[in-house]
N, C-alpha and C positions, 0 to 999 in steps of 0.2 A: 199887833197888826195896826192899831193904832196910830204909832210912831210911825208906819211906812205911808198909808196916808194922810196925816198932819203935813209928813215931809217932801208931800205933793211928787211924791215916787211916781214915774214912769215905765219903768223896767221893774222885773223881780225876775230871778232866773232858779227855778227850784226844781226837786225829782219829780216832787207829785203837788197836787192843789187839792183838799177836801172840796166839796160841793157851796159849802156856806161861804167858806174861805173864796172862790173860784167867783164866785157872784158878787160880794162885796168890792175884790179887786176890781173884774171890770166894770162895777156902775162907779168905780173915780176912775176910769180912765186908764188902768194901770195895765201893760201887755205883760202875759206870763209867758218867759219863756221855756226849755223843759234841756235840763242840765242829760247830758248823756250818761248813759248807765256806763260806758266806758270811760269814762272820765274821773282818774285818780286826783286830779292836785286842780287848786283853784285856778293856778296858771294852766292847764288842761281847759279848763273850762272858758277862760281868758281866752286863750287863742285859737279857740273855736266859736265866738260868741258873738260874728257876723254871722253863720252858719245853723244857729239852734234854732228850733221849731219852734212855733208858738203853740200854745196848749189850748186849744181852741171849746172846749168842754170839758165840765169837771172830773174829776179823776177819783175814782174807788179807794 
């Protein structure tokens, strides 16, 4: 996690975010957004990635 904020990430696009994890992203700044459970291939997720939700609270 480090390396994503060193590298002054703005994006992260994942399934899920743990609570700790979920908190540290947003105080740098960082929007998560939430890869779809229908989504087989990274190109899948690519060209739906005007479209992904943002993850607005931590996730179980």
């Amino acid at each position: 996690m480090d390396l994503i904020i060193r590298e002054k990430t703005n994006v992260l696009v994942v399934k899920t975010v743990t609570q700790g994890l979920y908190y540290m992203l947003r105080a740098n700044f960082v929007k998560i957004l939430r890869i779809p459970d229908k989504a087989g291939t990274v190109r899948d997720v690519l060209d739906k990635f005007q479209n992904l939700g943002e993850i607005t609270t931590p996730m179980e």
